[in-house]
N, C-alpha and C positions, 0 to 999 in steps of 0.2 A: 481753285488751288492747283499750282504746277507741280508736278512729279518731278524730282529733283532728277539732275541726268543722271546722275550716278548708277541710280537706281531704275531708271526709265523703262529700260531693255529687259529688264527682269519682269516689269509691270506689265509688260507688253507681252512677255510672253506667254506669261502665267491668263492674259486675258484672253489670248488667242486659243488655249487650252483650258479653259474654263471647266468644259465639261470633264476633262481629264482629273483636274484638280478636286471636281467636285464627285464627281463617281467613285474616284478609285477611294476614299477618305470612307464615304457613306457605306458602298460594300463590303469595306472591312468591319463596319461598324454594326452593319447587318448578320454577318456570318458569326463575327465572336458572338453577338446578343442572343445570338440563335442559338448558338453552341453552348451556351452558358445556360441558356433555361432549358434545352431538353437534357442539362447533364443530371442524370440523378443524383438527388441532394442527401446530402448524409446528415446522420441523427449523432448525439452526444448522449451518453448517459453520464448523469454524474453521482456519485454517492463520496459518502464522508462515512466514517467510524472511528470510535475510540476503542482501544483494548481496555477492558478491564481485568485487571492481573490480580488484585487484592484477594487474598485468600487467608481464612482465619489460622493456616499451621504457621504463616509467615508472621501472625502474632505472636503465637506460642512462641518460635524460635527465639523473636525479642522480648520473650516473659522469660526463659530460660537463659539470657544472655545475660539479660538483669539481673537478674537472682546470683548468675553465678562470681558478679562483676561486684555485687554487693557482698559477698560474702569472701572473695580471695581466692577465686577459681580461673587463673586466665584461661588454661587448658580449655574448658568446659565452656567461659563465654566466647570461645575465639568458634569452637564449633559448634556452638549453636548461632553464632553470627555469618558463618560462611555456608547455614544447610539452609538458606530462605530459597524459594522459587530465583530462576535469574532475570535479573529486568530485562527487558521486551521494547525497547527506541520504537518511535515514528519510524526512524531510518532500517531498521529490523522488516517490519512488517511493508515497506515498501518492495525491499528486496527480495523479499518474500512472496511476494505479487509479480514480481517478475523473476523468479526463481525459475527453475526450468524442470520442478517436480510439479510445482501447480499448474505453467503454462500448459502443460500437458495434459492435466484432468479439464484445462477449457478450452482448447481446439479439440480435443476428444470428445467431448461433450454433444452430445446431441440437440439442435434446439429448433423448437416448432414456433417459427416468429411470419404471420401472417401478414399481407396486407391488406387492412379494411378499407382504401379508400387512395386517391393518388397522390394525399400528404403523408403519405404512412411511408414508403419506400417499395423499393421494390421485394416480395415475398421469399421468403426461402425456407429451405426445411434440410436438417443437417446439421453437419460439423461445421468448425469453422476452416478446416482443409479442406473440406468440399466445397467451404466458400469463396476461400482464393483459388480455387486450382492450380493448383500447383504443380509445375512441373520435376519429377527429379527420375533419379535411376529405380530407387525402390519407395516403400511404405515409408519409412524411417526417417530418411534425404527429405522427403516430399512435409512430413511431418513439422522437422528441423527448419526447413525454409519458412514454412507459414509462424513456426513459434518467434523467430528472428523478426519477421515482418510484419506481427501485431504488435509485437513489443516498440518498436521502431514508428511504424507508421499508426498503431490503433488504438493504444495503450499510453498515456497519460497519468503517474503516478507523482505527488506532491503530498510535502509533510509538514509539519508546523513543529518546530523544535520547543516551542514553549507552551503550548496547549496540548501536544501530544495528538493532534488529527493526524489521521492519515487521509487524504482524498483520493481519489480515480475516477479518470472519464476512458469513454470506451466509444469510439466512434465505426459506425458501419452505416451501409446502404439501406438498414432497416431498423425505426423507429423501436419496435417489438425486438428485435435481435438485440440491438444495444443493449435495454433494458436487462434480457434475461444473461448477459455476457457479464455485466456489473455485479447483477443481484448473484449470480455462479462463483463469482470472484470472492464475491462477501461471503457467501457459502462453504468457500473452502478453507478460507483464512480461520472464520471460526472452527469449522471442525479438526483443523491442526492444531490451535488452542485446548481445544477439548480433550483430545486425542494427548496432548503435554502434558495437560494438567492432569489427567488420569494415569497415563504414564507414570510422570512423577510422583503422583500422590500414592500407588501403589510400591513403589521403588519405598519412600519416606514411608510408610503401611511396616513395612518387610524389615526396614532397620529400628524405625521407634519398639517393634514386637520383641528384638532380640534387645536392644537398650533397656527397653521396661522390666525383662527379666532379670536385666543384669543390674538396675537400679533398686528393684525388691530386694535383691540377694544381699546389698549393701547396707539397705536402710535395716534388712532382718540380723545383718553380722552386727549392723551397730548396737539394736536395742539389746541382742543379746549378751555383749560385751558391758551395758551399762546393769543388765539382770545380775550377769557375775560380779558385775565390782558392788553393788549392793550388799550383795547376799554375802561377799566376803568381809566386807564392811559395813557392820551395821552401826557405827558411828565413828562419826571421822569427824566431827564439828572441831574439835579440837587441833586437826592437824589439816594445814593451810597447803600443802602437799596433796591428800588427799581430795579435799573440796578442787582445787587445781584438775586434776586427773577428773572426776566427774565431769567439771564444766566442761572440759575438751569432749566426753564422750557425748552428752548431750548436742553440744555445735554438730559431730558430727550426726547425729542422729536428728538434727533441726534441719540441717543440709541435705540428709539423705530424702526424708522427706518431701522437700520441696520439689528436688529434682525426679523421685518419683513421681511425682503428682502431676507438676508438668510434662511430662515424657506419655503419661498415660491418657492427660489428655488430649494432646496431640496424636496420638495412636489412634485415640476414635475421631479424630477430625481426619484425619487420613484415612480412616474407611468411608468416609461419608464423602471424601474428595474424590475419591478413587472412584467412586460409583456415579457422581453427580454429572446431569447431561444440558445444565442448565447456559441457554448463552455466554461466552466470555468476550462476546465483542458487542459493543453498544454504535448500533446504524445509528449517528445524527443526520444523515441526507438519503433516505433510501431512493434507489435507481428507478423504481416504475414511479415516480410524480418529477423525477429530472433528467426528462427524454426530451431534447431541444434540435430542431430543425437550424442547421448550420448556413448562417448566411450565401449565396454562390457569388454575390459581389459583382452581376450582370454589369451594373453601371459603370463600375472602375473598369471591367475589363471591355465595355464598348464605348467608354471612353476611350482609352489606350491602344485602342484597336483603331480610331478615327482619326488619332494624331500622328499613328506611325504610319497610317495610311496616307497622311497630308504631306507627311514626309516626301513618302517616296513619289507621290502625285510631283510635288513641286520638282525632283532630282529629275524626274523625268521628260517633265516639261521645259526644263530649261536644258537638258542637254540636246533634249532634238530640234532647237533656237542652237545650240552651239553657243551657249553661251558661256558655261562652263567651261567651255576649250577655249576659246576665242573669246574672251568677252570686249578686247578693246574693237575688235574686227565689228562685233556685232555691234558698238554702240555709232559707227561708223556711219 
């Protein structure tokens, strides 16, 4: 088969440069291949959690909003409807993960992440400022830059608006680091729940205490209002006036009750909140079993390496043929 002319000169020159063609392609293909496996390969931690926010005072409020919506009290259901804990988004607790009061307890953090072996990563022991090193003017700059560039580069945060997961992956140079970077994360996010929910349950403690007293004081004015009208009335069957006035003091004395009752026990579910240390975030993916060795992708990139290597083998070969300059000279 004839090489068309068109193309001859180009055929001929790429064959007179063979070895050009063929070297310069292969050592690019060798140097990236190289450079891609001695690069150390970085770890993924991944973990998932749900917030659990449910707390038995946020019944009470809607046993107290009932009661008072059944009875003719908007006053009273409108503020027991607007005193529940406040909901808590995916999107909340994302932002919250990349906050820059938490990022700070986890580049401050200390962590002892070893390596046992040459899949594990490279070893380190430290902050995670000590891990970047970073350069700045003081502690604080130096601090600022590494919290900017986990976030950016290390830090991986995704939400599910209808299941309510929160996820995070946390990638570093160490298998063990990852790990303890994710489960720190998880760590913190809960104790800021905790740290809320006692908070608030003490705040609700402190107002249901002066509400309860002030709810006794009512239901004691009511019965005693209904003692009086007895004792001044000791029969009224007759006058439809009188029976009238009872009924009202009684409602109020059925009212006052209830609202007692609910208020009081919500008072001891709010000491019992105030004090309680029990998890509020539920790990569905915990981080030490989702530590994954991140592909480096050797092949695509000595691939890619051996074609722009072929490239320039060929630009080169034909321009020192002058054929690129001259091409009708050289098919001459």
């Amino acid at each position: 088969m004839q090489t068309p002319e068109s193309i001859a000169p180009y055929v001929a020159a790429l064959r007179k440069h063979q070895r050009l063609v063929i070297g310069i392609p292969v050592a690019f293909a060798a140097v990236m291949g190289t450079v891609s496996l001695l690069r150390p390969r970085s770890f993924v931690a991944r973990a998932a959690f749900v917030a659990s926010e449910s707390s038995p005072i946020s019944g009470s409020l809607s046993a107290i909003s009932s009661v008072a919506t059944q009875l003719g009290v908007p006053g009273l259901s409108s503020l027991a409807g607007g005193g529940g804990s406040p909901s808590s988004s995916p999107q909340f607790y994302a932002d919250l993960l990349t906050s820059a009061t938490l990022m700070h307890e986890v580049v401050t953090t200390k962590y002892d992440a070893p390596a046992d072996g040459p899949y594990e990563g490279v070893a380190f022991s430290g902050t995670i400022v000590e891990y970047f090193k970073p350069t700045g003017l003081d502690a604080i700059d130096r601090e600022l830059s590494v919290m900017k560039s986990f976030t950016a580069n290390n830090l991986v945060v995704a939400t599910d608006r209808t299941t309510g997961i929160v996820r995070i992956e946390v990638r570093t140079k160490n298998r063990i680091l990852s790990g303890l970077v994710a489960r720190r994360m998880l760590d913190l996010v809960n104790e800021f729940n905790l740290k809320r929910r006692q908070s608030q349950a003490g705040a609700e403690r402190d107002f249901d205490a002066k509400r309860a007293a002030a709810a006794l004081d009512t239901l004691r004015a009511a019965e005693s209002a209904l003692s009086d009208f007895r004792t001044t009335n000791i029969d009224f069957s007759h006058s439809p006036v009188l029976a009238t006035r009872e009924a009202q003091i009684e409602r109020r004395i059925t009212l006052a009750q209830q609202v007692y009752t609910t208020i009081a026990q919500r008072f001891e579910l709010a000491n019992v909140e105030a004090v309680r240390n029990t998890p509020v975030v539920t790990v569905l993916d915990a981080p030490e079993g989702m530590v994954q060795a991140r592909p480096r992708y050797t092949v695509a990139f000595t691939l890619g390496a051996f074609l722009a290597g072929l490239l320039i083998a060929v630009v080169i070969a034909l321009r020192s043929e002058r054929i690129l300059r001259y091409p009708a000279a050289a098919g001459e």
